[in-house]
C-alpha positions as CSV (number, residue, x, y, z in Angstrom):
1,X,126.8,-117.1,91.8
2,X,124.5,-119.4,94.0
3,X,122.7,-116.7,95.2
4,X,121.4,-116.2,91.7
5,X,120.5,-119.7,91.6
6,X,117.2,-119.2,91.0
7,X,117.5,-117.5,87.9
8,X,118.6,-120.6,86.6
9,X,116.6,-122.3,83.8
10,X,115.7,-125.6,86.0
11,X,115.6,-127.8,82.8
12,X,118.8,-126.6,81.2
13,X,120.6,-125.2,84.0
14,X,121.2,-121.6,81.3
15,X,121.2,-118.5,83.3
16,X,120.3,-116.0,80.5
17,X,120.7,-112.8,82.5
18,X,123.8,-113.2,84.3
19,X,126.4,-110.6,82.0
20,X,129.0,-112.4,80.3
21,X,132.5,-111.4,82.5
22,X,135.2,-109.8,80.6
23,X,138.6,-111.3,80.5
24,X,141.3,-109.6,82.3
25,X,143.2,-107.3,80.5
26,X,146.1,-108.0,82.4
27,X,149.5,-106.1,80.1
28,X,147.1,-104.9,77.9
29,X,145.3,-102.6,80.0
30,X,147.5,-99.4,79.0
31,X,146.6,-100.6,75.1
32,X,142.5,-100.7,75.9
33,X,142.9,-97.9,77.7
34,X,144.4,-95.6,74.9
35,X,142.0,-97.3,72.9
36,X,139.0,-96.4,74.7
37,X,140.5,-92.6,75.5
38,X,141.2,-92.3,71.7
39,X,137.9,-93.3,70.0
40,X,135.2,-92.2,72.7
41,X,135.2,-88.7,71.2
42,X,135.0,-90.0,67.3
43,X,132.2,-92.2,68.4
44,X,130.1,-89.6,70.9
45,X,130.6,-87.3,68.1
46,X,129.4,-89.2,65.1
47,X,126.2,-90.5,67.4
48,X,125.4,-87.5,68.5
49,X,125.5,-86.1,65.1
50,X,123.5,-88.7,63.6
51,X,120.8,-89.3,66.0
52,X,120.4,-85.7,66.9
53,X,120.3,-84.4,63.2
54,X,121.1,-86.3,60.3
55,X,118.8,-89.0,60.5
56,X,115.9,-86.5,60.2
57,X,117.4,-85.4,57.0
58,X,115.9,-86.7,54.1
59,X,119.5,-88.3,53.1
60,X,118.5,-91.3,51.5
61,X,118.6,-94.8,52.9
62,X,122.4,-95.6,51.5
63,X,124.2,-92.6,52.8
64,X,122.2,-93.4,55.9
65,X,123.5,-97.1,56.4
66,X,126.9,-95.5,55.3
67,X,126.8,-93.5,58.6
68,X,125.6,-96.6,60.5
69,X,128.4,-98.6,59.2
70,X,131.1,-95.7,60.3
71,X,129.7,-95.7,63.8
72,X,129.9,-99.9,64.1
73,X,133.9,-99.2,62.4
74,X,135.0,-96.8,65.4
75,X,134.8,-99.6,67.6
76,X,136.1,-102.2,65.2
77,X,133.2,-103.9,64.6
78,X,134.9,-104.9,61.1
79,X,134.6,-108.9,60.7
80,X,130.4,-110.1,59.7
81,X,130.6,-114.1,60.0
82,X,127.2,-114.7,57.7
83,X,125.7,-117.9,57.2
84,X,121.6,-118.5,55.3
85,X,120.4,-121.5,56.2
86,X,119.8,-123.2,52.7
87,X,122.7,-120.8,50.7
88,X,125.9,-121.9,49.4
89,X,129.4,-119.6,50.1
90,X,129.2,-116.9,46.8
91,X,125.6,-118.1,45.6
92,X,123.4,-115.4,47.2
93,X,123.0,-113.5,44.3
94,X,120.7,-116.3,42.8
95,X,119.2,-116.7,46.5
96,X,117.6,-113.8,47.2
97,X,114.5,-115.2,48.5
98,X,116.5,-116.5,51.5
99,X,117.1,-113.2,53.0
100,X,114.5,-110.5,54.4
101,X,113.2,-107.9,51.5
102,X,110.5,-105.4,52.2
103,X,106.9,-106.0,53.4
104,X,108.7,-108.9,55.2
105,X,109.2,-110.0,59.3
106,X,112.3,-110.1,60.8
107,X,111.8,-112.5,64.7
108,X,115.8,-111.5,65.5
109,X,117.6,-112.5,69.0
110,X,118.2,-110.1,71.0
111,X,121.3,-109.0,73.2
112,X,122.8,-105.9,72.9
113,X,122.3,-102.7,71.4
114,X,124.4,-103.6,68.6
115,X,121.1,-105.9,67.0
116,X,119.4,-102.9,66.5
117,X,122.5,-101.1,65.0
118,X,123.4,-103.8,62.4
119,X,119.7,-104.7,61.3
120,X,119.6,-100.7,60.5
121,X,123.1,-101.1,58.9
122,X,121.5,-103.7,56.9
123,X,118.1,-104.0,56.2
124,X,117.1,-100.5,56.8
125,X,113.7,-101.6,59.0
126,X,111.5,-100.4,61.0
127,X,111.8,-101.3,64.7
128,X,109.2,-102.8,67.1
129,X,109.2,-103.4,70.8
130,X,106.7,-106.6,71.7
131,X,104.9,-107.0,75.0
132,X,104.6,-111.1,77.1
133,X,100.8,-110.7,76.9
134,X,99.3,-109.1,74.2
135,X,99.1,-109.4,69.8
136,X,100.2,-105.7,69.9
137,X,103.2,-103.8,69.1
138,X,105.0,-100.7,69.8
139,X,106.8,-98.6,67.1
140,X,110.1,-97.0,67.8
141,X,113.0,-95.8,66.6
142,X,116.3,-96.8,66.0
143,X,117.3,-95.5,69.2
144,X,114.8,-96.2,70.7
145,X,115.5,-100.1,69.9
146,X,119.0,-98.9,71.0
147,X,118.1,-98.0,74.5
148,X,115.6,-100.6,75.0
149,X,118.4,-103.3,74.8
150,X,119.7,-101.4,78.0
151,X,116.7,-100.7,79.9
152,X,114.4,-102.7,82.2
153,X,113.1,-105.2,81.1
154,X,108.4,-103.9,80.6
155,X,105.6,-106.9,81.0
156,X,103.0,-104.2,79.8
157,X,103.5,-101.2,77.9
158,X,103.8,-97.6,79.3
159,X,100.5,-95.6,79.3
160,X,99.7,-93.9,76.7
161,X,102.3,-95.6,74.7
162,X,101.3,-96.1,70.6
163,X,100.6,-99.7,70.0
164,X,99.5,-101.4,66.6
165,X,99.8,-104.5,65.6
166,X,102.7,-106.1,62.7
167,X,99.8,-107.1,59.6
168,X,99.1,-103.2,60.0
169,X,102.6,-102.0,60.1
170,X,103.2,-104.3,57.0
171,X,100.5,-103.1,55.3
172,X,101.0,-99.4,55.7
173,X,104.7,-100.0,54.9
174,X,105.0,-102.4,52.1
175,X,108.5,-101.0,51.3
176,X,109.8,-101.5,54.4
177,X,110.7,-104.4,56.8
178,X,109.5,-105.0,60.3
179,X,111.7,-106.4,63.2
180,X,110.2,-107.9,66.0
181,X,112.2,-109.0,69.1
182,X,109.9,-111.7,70.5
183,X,111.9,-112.4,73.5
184,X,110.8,-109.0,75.2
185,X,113.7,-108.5,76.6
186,X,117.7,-109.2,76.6
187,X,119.7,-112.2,77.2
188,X,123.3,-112.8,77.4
189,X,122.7,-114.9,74.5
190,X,123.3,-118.2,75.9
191,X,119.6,-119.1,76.0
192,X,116.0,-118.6,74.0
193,X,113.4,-117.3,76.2
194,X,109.9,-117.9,75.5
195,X,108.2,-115.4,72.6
196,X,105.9,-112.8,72.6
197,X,102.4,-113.5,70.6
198,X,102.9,-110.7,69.1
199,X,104.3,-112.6,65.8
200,X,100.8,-114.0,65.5
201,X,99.4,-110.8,63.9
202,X,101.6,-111.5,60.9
203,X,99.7,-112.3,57.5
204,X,99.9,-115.6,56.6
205,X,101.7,-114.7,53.1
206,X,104.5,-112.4,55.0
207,X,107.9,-114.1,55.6
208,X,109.5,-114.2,58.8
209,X,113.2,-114.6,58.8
210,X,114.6,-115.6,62.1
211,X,117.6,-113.8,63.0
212,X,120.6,-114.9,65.5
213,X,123.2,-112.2,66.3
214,X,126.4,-113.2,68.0
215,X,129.2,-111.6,69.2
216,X,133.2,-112.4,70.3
217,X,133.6,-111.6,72.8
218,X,130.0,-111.7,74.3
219,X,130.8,-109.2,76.5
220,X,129.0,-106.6,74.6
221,X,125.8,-108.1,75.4
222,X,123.4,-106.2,78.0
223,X,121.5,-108.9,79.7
224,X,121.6,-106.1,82.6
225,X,120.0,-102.9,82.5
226,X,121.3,-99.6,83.2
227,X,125.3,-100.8,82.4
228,X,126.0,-97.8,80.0
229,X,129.5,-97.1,81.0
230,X,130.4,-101.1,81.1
231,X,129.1,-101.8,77.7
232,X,130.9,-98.4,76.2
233,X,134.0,-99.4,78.2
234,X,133.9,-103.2,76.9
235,X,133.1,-101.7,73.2
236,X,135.2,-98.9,72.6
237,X,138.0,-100.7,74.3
238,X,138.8,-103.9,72.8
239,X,140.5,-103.8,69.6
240,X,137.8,-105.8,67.4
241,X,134.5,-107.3,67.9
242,X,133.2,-110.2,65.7
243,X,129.6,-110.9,64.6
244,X,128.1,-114.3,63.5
245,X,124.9,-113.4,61.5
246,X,122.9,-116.7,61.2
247,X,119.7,-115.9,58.9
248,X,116.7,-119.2,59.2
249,X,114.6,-120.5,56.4
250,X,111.2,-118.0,56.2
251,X,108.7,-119.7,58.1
252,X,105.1,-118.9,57.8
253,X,102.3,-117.5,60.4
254,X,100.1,-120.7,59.1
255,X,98.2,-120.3,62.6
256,X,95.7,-118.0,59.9
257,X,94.4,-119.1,56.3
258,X,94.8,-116.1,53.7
259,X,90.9,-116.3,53.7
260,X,90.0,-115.6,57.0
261,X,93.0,-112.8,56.4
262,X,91.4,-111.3,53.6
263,X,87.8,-111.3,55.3
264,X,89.4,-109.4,58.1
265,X,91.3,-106.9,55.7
266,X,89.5,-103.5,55.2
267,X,89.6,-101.0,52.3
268,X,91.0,-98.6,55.0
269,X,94.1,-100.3,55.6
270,X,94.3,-101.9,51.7
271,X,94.4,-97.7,50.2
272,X,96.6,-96.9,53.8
273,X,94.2,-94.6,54.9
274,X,94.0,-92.4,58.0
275,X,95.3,-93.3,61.7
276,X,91.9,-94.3,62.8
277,X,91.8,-97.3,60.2
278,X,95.3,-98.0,62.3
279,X,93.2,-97.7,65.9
280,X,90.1,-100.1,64.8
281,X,92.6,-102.8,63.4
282,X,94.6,-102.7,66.4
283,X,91.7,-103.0,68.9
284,X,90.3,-106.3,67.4
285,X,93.7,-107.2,67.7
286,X,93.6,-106.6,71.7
287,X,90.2,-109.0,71.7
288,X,91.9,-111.8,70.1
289,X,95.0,-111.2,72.2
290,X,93.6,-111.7,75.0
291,X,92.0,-115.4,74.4
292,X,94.4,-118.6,75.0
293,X,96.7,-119.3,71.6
294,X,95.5,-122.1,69.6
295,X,97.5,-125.0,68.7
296,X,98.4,-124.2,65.5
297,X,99.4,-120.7,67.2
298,X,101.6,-122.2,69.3
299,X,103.1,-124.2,66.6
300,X,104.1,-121.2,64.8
301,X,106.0,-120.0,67.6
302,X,108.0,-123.0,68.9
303,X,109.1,-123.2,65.1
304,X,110.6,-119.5,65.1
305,X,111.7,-120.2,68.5
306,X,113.6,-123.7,67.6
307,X,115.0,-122.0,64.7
308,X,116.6,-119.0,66.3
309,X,117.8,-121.5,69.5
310,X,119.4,-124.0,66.4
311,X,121.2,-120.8,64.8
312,X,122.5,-119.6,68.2
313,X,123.6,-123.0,69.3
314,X,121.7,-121.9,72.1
315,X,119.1,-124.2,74.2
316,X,115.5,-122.4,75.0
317,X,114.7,-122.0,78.6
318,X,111.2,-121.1,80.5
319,X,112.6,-117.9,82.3
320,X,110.5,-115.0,81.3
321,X,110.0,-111.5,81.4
322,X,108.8,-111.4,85.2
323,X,111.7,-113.5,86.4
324,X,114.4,-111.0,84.6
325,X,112.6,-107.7,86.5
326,X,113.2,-109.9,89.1
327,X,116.5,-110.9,88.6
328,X,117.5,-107.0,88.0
329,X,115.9,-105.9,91.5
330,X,117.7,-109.1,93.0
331,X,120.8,-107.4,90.9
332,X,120.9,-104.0,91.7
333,X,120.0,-105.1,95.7
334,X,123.3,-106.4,95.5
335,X,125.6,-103.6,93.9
336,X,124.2,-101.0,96.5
């Protein structure tokens, strides 16, 4: 792998988007093969069911994350390895302030399509999609978080794509909570690539929970895009999958004083009004976006991005979003 060489994180030595090699199957190959054969229709079926229909059925958000849960059990996506930082084994009940509720931030790793799946399992959130260099965000769905995890990696958002920014999505949906992958793009997990600014439009009273998501084995993560049939082959084929959930402290956007927050509030967006109030919030946020982050700015980010490196035992490296397009172009120049 020398020729990828460059792609290497010069401090750390990490190469974040070089996939994770499966082990050989060796005997086993007729088993993961019967495996694969066996559940591919359950699992094609049931997405295609749920993501084609049901979920615009007003269902109700637990017979929804029932169906979630059925599609992560075809695959045997069974075992959920949680840890909160700050909660003892059996004592969450009298902890719930440790974990994500509504109107708060989620800053979660991102390395499959799975992390989208299980957050939705979970939390029931709404999903975002954040950009290298700008404040804004862009809403999506669940599948559209989905196939994001195994597309190329985007430095700017597509044209006439809908952006806003997270203090307005948390204000129009105070029931709901927002997830924010502030690496931009995917890893193979083994390093913590540097954030979006996007986090920085989060009011200074919201929480934001830092996320890690792990897998054994890793090889369900997409650091490449485009590797449909691999990843369906490496997850409908192996008999279980594990996930280690590791949830951070909250930590605090303290970068802006609830004062200067409130100043900047308007009764549009305080009485969730129209989709205009959405459009003037989200164009002062493009002014401020585009000026050099403060210190205190930059603060907020290195702590989100030390706590999700401490919770994936994971070292942060300075590859970013340009070097990955150009790792996949390098990449694909080598499969043809």
């Amino acid at each position: 792998m020398e020729k990828y060489s460059q792609f290497r994180d010069r401090a750390t030595g990490i190469a974040p988007f070089l996939p994770v090699v499966s082990e050989p199957a060796g005997i086993y190959l007729p088993i993961y093969i019967c495996l694969f054969l066996f559940r591919l229709p359950f699992f094609v079926t049931l997405c295609a069911t749920y993501f084609l229909f049901l979920q615009w059925f007003p269902l109700g958000s637990l017979f929804k994350k029932a169906l979630l849960w059925m599609i992560m059990g075809i695959p045997g996506i069974w075992w959920i390895d949680l840890q909160i930082d700050g909660v003892k084994k059996g004592s969450l009940a009298k902890n719930e302030s440790r974990v994500p509720s509504p109107s708060n931030v989620i800053a979660s790793s991102f390395t499959s399509p799975l992390d989208s799946l299980y957050l939705a399992a979970i939390f029931d959130p709404i999903f975002t999609v954040s950009y290298p260099h700008t404040r804004q965000v862009e809403y999506i769905s669940l599948f559209g978080a989905i196939l994001r995890a195994l597309s190329k990696p985007k430095e700017f958002p597509s044209k006439g794509a809908k952006m806003t920014d997270i203090k307005t999505l948390v204000r129009y949906h105070p029931k709901r909570i927002i997830v924010v992958f502030p690496e931009c793009t995917t890893t193979n997990g083994r390093g913590t690539m540097p954030f979006s600014p996007s986090l920085l439009a989060t009011p200074p009273r919201t929480k934001i929970f830092p996320i890690s998501l792990r897998y054994t084995a890793a090889d369900i993560t997409t650091p490449v895009s485009g590797e449909y049939w691999t990843f369906i082959w490496n997850l409908l084929s192996h008999p279980t999958h594990c996930i280690r959930v590791r949830i951070a402290e909250a930590v605090y956007n303290t970068s802006i004083s609830p004062e200067v927050d409130k100043k900047f509030s308007t009764d549009a967006l305080d009485s969730l009004g129209d989709e205009s109030a959405i459009s003037s919030s989200t164009e002062t946020l493009t002014s401020l976006s585009d000026q050099d982050m403060t210190e205190e700015e930059q603060k907020v980010l290195h702590r989100v991005g030390e706590a999700l490196a401490r919770l994936g035992r994971v070292k942060r490296v300075s590859l970013t979003v340009t070097k990955k397009s150009e790792f996949i172009e390098t990449w694909s120049k080598r499969k043809k």
